[in-house]
PDBQT receptor file of N, H, CA, C and O in Angstrom, charges set to zero:
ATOM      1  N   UNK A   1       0.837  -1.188   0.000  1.00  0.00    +0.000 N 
ATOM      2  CA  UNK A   1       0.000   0.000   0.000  1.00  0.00    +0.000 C 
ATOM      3  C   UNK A   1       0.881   1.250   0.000  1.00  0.00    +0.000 C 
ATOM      4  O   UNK A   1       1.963   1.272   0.586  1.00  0.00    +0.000 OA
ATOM      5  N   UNK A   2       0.224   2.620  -0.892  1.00  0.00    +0.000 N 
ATOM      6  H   UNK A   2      -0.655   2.602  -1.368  1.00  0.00    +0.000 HD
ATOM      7  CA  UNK A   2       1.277   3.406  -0.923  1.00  0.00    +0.000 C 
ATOM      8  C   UNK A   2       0.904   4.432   0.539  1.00  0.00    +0.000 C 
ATOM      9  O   UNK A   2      -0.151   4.779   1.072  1.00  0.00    +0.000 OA
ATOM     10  N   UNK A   3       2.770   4.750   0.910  1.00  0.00    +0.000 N 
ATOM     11  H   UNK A   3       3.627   4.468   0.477  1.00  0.00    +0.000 HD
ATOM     12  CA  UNK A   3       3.024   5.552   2.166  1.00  0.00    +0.000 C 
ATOM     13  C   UNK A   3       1.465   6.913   2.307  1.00  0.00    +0.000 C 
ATOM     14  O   UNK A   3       1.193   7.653   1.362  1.00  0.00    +0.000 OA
ATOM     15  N   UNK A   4       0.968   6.927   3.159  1.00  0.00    +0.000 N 
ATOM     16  H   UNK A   4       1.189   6.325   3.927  1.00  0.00    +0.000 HD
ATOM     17  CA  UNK A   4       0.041   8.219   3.790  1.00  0.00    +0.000 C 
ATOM     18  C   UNK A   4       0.386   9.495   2.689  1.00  0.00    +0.000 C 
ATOM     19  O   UNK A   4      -0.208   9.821   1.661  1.00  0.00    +0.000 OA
ATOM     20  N   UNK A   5       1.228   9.896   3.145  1.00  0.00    +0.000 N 
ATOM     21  H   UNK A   5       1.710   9.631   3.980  1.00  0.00    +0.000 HD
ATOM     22  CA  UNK A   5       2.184  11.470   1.833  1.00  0.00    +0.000 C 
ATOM     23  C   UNK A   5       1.630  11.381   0.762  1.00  0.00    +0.000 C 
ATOM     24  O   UNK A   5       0.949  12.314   0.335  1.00  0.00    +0.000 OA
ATOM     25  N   UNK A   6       1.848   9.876  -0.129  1.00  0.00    +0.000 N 
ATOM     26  H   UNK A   6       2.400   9.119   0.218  1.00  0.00    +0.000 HD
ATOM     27  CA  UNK A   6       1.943   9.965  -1.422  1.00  0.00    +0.000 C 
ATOM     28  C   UNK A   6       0.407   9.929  -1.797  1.00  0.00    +0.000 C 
ATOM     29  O   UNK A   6      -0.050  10.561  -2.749  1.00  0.00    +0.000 OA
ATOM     30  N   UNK A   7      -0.282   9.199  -1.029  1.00  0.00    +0.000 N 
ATOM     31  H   UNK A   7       0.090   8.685  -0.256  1.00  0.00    +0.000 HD
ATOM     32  CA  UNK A   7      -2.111   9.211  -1.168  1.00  0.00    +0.000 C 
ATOM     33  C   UNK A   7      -2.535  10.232  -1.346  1.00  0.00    +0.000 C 
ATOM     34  O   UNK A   7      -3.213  10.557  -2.320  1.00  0.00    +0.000 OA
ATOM     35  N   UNK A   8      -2.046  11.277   0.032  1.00  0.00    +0.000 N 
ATOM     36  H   UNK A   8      -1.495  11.013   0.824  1.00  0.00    +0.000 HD
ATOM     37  CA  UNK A   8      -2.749  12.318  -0.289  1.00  0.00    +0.000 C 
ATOM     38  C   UNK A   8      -2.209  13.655  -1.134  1.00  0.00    +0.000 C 
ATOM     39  O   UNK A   8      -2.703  14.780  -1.209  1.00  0.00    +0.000 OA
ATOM     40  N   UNK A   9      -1.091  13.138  -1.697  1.00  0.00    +0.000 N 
ATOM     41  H   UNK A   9      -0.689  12.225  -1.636  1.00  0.00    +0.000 HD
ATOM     42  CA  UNK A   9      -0.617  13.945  -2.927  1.00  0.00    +0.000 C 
ATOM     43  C   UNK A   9      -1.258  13.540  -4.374  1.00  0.00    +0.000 C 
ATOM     44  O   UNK A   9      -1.365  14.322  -5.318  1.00  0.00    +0.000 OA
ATOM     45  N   UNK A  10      -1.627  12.290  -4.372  1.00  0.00    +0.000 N 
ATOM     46  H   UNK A  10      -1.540  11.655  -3.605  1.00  0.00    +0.000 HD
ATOM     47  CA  UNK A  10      -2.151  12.279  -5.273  1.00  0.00    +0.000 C 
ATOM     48  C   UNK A  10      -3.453  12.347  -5.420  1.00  0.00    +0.000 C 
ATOM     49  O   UNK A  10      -3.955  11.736  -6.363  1.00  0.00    +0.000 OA
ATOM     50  N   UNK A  11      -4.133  12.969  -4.681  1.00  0.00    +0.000 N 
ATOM     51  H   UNK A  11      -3.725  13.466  -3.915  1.00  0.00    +0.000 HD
ATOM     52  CA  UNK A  11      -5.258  13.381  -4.324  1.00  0.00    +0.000 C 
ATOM     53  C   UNK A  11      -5.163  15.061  -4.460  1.00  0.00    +0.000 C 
ATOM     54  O   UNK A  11      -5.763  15.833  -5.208  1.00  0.00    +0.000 OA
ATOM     55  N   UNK A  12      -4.204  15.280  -3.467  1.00  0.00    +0.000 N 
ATOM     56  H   UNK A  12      -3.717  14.653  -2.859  1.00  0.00    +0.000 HD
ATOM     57  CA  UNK A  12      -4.112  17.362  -4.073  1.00  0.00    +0.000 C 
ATOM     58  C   UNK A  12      -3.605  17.574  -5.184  1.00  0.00    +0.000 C 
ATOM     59  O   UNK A  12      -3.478  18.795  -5.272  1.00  0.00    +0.000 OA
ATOM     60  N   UNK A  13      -3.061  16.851  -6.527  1.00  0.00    +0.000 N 
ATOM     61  H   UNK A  13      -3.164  15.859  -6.455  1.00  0.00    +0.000 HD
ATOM     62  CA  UNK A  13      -2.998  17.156  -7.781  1.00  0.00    +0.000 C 
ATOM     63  C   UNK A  13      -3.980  16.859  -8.610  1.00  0.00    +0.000 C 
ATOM     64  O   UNK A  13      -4.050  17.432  -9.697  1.00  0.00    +0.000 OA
ATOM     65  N   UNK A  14      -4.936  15.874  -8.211  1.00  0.00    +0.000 N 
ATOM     66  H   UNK A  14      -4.879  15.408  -7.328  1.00  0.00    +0.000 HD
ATOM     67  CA  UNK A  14      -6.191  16.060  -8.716  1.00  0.00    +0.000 C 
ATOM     68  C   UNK A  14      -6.996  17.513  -9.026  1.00  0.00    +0.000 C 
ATOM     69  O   UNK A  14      -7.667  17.785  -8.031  1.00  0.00    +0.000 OA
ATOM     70  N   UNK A  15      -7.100  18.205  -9.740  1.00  0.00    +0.000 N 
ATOM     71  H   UNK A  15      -6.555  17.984 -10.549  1.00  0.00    +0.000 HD
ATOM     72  CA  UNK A  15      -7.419  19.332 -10.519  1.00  0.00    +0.000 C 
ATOM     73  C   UNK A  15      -8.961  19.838  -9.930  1.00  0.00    +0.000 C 
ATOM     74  O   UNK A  15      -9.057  20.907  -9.326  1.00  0.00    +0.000 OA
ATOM     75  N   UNK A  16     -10.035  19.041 -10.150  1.00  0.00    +0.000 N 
ATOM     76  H   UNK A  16      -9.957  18.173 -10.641  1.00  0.00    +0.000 HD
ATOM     77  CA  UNK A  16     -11.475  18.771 -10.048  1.00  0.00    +0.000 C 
ATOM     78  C   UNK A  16     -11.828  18.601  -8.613  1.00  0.00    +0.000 C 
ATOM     79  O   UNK A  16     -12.979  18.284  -8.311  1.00  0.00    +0.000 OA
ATOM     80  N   UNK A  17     -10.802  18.815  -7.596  1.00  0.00    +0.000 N 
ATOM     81  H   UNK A  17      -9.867  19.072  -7.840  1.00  0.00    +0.000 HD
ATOM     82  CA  UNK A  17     -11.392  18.499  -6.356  1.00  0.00    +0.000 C 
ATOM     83  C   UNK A  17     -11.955  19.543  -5.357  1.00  0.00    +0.000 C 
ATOM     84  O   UNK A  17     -11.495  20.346  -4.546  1.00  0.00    +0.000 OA
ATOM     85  N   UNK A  18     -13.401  19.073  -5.886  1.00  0.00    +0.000 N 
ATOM     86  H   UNK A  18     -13.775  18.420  -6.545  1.00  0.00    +0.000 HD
ATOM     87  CA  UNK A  18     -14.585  20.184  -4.951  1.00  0.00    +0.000 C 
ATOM     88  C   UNK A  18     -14.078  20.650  -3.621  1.00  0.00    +0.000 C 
ATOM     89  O   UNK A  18     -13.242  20.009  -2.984  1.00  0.00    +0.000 OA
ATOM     90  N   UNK A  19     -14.744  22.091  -3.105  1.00  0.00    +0.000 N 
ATOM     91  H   UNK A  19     -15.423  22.612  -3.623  1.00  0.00    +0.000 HD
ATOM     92  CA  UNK A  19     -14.436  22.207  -1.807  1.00  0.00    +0.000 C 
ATOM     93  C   UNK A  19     -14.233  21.615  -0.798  1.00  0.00    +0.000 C 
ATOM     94  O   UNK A  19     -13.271  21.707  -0.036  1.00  0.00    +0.000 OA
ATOM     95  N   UNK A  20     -15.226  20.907  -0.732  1.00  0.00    +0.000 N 
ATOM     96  H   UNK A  20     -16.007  20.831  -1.352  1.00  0.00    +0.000 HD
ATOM     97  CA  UNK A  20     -15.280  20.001   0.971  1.00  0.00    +0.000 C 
ATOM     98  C   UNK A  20     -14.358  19.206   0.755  1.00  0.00    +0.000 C 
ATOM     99  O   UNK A  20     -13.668  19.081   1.767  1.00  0.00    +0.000 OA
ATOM    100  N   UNK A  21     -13.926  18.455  -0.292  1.00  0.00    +0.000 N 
ATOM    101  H   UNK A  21     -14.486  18.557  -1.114  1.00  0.00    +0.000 HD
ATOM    102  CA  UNK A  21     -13.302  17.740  -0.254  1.00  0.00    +0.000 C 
ATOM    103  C   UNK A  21     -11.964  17.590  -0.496  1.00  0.00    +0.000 C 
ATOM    104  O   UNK A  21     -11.324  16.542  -0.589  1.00  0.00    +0.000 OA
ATOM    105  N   UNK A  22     -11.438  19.201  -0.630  1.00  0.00    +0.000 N 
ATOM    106  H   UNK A  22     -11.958  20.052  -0.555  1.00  0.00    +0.000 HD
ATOM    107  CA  UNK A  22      -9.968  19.917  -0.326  1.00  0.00    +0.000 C 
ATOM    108  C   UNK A  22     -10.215  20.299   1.018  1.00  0.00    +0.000 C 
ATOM    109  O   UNK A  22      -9.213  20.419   1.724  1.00  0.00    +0.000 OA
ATOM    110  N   UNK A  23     -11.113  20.475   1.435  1.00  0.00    +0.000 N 
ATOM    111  H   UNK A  23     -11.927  20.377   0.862  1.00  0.00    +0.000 HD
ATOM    112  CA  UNK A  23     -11.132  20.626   3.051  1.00  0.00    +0.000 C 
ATOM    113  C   UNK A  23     -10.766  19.755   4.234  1.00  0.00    +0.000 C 
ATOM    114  O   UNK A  23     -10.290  20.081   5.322  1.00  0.00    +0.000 OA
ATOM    115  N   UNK A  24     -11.156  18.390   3.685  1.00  0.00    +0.000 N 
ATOM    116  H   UNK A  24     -11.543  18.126   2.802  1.00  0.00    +0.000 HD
ATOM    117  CA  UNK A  24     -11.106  17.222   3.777  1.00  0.00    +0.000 C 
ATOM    118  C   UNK A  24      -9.267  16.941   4.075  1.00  0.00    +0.000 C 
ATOM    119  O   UNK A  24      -8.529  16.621   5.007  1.00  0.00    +0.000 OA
ATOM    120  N   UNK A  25      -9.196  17.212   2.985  1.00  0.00    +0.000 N 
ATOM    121  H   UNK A  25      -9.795  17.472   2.228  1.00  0.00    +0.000 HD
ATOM    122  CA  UNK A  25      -7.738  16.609   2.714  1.00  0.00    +0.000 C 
ATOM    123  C   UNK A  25      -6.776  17.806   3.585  1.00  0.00    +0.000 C 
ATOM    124  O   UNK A  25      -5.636  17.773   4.050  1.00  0.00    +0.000 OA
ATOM    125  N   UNK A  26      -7.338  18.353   3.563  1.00  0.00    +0.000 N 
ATOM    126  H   UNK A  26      -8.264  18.380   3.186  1.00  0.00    +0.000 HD
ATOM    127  CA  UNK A  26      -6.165  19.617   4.510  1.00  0.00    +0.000 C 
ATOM    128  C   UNK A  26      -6.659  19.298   5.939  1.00  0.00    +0.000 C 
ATOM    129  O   UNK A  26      -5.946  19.786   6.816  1.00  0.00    +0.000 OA
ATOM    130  N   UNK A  27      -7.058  19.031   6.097  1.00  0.00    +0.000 N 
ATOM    131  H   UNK A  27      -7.637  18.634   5.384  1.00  0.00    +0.000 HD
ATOM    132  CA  UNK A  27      -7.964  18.381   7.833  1.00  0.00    +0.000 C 
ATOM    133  C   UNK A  27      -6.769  16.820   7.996  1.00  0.00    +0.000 C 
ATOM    134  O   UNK A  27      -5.980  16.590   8.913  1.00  0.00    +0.000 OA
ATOM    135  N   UNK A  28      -7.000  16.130   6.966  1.00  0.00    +0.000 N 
ATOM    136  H   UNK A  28      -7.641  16.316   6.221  1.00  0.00    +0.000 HD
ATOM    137  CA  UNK A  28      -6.192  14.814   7.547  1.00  0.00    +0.000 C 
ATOM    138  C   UNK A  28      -4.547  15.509   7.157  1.00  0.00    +0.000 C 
ATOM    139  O   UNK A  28      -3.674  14.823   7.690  1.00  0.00    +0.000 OA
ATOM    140  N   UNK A  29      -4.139  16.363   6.583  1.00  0.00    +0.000 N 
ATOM    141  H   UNK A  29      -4.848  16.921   6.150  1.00  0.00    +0.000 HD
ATOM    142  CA  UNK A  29      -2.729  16.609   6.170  1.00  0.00    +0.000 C 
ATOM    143  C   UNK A  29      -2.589  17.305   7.176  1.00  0.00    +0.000 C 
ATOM    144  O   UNK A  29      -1.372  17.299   6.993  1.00  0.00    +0.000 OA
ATOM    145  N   UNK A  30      -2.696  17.908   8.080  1.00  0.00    +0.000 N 
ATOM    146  H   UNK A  30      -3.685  17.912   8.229  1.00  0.00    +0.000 HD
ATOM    147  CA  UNK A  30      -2.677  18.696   9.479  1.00  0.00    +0.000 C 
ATOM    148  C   UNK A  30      -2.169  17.510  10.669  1.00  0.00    +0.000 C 
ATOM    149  O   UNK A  30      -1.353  17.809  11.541  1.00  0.00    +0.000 OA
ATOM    150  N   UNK A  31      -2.905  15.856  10.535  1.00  0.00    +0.000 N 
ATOM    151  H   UNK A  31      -3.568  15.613   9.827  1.00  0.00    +0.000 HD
ATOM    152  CA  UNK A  31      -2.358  15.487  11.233  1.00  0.00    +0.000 C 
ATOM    153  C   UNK A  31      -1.151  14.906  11.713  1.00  0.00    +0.000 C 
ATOM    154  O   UNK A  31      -0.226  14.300  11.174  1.00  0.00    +0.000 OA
ATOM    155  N   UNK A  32      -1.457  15.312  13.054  1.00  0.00    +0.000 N 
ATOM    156  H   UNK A  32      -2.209  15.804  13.492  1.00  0.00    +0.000 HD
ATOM    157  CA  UNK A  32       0.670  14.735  13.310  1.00  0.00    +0.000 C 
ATOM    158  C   UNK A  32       0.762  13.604  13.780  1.00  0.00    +0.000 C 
ATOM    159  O   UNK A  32       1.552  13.428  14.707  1.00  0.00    +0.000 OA
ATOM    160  N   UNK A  33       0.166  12.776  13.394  1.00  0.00    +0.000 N 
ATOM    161  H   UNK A  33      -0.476  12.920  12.640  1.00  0.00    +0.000 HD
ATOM    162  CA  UNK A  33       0.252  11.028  13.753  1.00  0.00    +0.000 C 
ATOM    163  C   UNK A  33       0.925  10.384  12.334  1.00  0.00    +0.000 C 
ATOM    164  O   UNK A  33       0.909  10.760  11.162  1.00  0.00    +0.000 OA
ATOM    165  N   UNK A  34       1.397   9.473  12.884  1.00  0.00    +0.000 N 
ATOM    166  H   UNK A  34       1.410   9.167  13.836  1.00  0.00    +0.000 HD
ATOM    167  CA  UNK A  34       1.605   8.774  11.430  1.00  0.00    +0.000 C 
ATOM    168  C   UNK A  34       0.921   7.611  10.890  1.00  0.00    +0.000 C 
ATOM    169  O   UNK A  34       1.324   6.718  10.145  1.00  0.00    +0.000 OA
ATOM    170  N   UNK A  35      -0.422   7.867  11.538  1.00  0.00    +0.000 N 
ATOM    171  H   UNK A  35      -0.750   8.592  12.144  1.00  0.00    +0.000 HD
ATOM    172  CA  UNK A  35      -1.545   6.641  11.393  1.00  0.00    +0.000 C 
ATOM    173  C   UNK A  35      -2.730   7.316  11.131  1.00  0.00    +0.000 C 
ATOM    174  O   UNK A  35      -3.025   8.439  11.541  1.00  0.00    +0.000 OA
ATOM    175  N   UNK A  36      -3.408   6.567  10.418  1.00  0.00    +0.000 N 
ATOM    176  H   UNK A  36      -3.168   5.655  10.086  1.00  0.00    +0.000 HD
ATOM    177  CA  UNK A  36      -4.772   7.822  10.672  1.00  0.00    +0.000 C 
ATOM    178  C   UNK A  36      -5.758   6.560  11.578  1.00  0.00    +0.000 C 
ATOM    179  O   UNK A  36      -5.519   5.360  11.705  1.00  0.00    +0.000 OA
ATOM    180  N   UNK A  37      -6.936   7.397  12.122  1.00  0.00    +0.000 N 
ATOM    181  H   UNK A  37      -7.130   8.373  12.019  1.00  0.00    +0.000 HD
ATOM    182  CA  UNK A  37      -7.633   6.525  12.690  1.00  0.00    +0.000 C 
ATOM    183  C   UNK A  37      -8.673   5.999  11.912  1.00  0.00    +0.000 C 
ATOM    184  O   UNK A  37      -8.791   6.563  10.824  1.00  0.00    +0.000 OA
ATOM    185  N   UNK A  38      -9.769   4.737  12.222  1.00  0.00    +0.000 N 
ATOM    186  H   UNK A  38      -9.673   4.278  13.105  1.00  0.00    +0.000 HD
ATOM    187  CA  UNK A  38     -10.780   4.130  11.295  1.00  0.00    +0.000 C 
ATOM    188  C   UNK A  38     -11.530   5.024  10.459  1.00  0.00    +0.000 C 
ATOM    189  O   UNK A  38     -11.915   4.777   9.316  1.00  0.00    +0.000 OA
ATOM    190  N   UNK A  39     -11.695   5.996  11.062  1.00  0.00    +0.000 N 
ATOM    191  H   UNK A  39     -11.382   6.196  11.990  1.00  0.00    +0.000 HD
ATOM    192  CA  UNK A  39     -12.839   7.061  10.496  1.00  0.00    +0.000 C 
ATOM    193  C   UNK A  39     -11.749   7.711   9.522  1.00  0.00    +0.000 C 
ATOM    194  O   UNK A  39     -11.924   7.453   8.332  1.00  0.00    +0.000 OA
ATOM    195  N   UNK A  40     -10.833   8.381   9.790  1.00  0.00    +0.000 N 
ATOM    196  H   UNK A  40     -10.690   8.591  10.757  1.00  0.00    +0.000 HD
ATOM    197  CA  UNK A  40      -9.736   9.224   9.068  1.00  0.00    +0.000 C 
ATOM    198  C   UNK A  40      -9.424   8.321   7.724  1.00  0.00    +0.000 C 
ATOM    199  O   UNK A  40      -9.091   8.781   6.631  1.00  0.00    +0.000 OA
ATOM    200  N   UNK A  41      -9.611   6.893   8.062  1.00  0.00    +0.000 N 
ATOM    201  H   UNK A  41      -9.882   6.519   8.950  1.00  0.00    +0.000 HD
ATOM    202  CA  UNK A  41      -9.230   6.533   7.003  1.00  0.00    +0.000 C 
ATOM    203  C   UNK A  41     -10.042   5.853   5.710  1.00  0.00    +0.000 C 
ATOM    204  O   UNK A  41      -9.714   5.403   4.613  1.00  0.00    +0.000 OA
ATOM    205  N   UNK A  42     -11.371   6.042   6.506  1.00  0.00    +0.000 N 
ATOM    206  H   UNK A  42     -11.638   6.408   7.397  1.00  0.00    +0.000 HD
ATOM    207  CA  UNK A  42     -12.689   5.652   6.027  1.00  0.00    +0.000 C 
ATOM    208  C   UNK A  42     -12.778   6.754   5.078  1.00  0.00    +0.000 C 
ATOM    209  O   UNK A  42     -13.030   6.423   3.919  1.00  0.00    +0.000 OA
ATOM    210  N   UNK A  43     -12.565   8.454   5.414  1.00  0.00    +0.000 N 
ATOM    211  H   UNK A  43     -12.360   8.723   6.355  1.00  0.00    +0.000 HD
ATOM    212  CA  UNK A  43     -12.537   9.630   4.490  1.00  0.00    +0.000 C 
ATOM    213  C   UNK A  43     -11.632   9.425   3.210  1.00  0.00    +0.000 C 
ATOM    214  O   UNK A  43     -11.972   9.777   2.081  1.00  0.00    +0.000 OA
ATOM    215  N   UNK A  44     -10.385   8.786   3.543  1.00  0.00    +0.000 N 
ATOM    216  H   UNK A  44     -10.109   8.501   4.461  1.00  0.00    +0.000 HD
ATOM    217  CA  UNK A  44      -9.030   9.342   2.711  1.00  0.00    +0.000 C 
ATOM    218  C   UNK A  44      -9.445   8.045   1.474  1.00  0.00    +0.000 C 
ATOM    219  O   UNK A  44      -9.201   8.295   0.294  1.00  0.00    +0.000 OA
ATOM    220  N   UNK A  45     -10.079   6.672   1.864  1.00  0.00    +0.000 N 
ATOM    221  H   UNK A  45     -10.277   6.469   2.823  1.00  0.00    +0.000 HD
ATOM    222  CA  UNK A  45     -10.433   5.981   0.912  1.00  0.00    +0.000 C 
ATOM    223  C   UNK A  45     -11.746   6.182  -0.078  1.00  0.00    +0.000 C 
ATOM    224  O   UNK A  45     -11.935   5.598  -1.145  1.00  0.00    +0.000 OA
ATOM    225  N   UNK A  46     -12.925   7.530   0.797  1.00  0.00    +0.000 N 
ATOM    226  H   UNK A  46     -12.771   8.004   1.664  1.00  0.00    +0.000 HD
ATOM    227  CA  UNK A  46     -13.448   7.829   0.109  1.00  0.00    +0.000 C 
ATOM    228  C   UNK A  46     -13.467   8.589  -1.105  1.00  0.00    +0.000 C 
ATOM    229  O   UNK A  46     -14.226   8.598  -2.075  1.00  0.00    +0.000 OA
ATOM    230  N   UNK A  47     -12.347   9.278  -0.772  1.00  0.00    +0.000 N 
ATOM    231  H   UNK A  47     -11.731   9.271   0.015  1.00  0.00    +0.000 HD
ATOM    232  CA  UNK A  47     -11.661  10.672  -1.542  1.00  0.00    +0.000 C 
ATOM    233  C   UNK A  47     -11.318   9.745  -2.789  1.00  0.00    +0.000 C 
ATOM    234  O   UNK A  47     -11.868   9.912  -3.877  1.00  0.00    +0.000 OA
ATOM    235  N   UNK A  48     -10.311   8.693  -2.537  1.00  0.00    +0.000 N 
ATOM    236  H   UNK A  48      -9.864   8.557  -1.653  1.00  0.00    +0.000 HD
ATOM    237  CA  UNK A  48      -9.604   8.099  -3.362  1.00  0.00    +0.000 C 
ATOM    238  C   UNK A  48     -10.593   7.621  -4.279  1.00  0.00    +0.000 C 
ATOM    239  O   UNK A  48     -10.520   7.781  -5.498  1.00  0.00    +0.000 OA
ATOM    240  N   UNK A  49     -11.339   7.144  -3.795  1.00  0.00    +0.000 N 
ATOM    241  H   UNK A  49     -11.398   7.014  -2.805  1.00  0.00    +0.000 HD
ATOM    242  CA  UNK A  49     -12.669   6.254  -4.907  1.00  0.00    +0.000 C 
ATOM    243  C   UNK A  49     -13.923   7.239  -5.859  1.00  0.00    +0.000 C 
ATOM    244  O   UNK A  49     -14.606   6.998  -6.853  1.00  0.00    +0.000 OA
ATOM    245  N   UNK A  50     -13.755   8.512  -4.874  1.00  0.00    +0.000 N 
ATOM    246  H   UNK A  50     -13.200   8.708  -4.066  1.00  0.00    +0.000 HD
ATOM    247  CA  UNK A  50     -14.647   9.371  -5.116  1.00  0.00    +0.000 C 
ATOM    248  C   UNK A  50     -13.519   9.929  -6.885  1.00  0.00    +0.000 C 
ATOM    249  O   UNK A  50     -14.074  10.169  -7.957  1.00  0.00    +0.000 OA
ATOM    250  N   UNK A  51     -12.379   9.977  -6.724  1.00  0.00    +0.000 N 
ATOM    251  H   UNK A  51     -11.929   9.782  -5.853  1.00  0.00    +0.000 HD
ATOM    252  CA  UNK A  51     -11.784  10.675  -7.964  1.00  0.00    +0.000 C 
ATOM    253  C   UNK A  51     -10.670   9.625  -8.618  1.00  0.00    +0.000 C 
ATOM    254  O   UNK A  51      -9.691   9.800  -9.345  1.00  0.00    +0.000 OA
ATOM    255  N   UNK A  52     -11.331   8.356  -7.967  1.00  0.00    +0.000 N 
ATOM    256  H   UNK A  52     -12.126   8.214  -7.377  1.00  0.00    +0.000 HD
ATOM    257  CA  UNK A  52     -10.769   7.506  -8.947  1.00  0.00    +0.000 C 
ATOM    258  C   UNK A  52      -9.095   6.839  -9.151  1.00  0.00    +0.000 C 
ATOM    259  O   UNK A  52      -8.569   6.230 -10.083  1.00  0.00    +0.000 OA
ATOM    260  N   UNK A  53      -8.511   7.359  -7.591  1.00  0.00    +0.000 N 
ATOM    261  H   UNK A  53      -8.938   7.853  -6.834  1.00  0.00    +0.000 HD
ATOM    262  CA  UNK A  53      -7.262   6.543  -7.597  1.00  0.00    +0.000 C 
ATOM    263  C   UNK A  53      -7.206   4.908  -6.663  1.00  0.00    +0.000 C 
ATOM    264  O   UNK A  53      -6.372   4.136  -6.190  1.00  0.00    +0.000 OA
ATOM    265  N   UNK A  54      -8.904   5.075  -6.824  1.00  0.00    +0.000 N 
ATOM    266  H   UNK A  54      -9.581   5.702  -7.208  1.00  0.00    +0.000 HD
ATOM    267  CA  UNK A  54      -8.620   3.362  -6.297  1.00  0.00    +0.000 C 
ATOM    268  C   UNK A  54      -9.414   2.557  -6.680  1.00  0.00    +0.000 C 
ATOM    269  O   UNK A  54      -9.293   1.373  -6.366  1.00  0.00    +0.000 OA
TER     270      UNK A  54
């Protein structure tokens, strides 16, 4: 699975990504864990599916 960083980089070069859901991504990139939790990661796979990198 690719490292946390690179997910959500390839998610902020996505062009098309609606508000909430750059909101989204700046909310989990804020955190200072190096894990996200069930829910955190329940979002970051939605994102991914929602624009198609998974």
């Amino acid at each position: 699975m690719k490292e946390l960083g690179a997910r959500m980089n390839d998610l902020f070069e996505k062009e098309e990504l609606e508000e909430v859901a750059l909101g989204i991504l700046n909310k989990l990139a804020r955190i200072e864990r190096s894990y996200l939790t069930d829910l955190e990661e329940k979002l970051l796979v939605l994102l991914e599916k929602q624009y198609k990198l998974r």
